[in-house]
C-alpha positions in Angstrom: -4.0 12.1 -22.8 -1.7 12.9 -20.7 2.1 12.2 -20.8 1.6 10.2 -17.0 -0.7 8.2 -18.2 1.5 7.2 -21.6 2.7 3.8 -19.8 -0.9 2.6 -20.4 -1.0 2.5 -24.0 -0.6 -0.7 -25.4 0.2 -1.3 -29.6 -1.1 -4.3 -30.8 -0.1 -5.5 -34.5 -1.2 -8.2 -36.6 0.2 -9.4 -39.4 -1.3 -10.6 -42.8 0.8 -12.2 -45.8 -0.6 -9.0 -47.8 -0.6 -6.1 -45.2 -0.3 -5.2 -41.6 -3.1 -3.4 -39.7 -1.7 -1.7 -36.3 -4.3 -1.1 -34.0 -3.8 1.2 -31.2 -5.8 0.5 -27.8 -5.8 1.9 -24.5 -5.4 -0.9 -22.2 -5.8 0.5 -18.2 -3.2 -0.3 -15.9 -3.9 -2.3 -13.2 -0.9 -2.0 -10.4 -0.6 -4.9 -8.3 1.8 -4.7 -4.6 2.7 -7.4 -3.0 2.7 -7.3 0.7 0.3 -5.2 3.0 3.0 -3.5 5.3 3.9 0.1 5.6 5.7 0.4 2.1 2.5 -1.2 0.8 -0.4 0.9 1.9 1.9 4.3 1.1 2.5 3.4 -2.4 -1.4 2.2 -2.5 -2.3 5.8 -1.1 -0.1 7.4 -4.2 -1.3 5.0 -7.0 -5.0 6.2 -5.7 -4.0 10.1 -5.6 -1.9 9.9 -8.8 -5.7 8.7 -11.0 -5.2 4.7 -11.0 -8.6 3.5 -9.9 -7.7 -0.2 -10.2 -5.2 -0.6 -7.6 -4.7 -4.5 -5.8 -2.8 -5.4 -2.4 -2.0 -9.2 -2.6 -1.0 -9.8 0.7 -0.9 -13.4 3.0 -1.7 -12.2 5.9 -5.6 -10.9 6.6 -4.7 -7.8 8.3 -2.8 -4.4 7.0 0.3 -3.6 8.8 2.9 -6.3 7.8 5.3 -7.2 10.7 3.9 -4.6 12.5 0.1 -6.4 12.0 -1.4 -8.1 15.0 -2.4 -11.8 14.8 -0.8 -14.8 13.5 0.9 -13.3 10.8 2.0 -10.0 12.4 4.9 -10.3 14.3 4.1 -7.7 17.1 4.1 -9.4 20.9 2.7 -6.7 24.0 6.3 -5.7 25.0 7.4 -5.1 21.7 8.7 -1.5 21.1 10.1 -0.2 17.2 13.9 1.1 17.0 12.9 4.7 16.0 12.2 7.5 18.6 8.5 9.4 18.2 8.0 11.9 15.6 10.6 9.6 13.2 7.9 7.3 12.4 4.6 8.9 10.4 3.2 10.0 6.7 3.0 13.4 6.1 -0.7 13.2 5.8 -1.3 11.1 9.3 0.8 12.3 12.1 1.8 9.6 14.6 -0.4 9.6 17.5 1.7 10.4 20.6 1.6 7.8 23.8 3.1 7.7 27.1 6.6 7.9 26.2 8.4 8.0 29.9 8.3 4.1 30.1 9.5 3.5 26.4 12.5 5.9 26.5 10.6 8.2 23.8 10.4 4.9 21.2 7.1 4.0 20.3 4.9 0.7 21.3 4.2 -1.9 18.6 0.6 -1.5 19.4 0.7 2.0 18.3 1.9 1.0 15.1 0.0 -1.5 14.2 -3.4 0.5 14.9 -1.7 3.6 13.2 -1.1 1.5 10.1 -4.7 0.0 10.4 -6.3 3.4 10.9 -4.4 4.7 7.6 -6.0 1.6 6.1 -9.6 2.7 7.2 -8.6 6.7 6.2 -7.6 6.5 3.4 -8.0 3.2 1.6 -10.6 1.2 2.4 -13.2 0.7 -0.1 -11.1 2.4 -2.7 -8.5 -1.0 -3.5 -8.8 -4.8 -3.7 -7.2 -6.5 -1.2 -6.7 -10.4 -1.3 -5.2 -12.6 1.0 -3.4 -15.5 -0.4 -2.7 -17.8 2.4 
């Protein structure tokens, strides 16, 4: 066993009036976030690439994306546009794609965002985590 993997290990002891018996079982870690937003589906991606198999987003909205999620509990509206310029904005392993930036002053549409996050989602996530919405 590795020395990554030590958090796991869980010592159970139970006591008798005439002797003790410690009993040593690996218990698998189950790491829960809370929230579906960008933060979120990152650390999801590393839990999965670091071994943990078990890995749960509890989340109350029913898409991926957090604020930046389309529907009732996104907060994106069609003129929305984010603070950061393109090419500040991405995961190392999904570059950003790259719109029409003359009308945005190089800063990138909400939109975009939103189906970047989604699309990291599909890549790289989907099928390999719970998620649960908790409305």
């Amino acid at each position: 066993m590795t020395d990554v993997h030590a958090d796991k290990i869980r010592t159970f002891t139970r006591l008798r009036p005439s002797y003790s018996i410690k009993l040593t079982t690996i218990v698998p870690a189950r790491p829960v976030i809370i929230g579906a937003g960008t933060s979120a589906l990152i650390q999801a991606k590393t839990l999965l690439d670091d071994g943990f198999r078990a890995v749960l987003i509890v989340s109350s909205a029913d898409r991926v994306g957090g604020v930046w999620a389309r529907g009732p509990h996104g907060g994106i509206y069609p003129s929305l546009l984010t603070n950061s310029a393109w090419g500040n904005f991405e995961f190392s392993t999904k570059p950003m794609p790259k719109d029409d930036l003359t009308e945005t002053d190089g800063r990138i549409r909400a939109e975009t965002v939103s189906d970047y996050l989604q699309d990291f989602y599909e890549t790289y996530l989907e099928g390999k985590l719970d998620v649960q919405c908790v409305a």
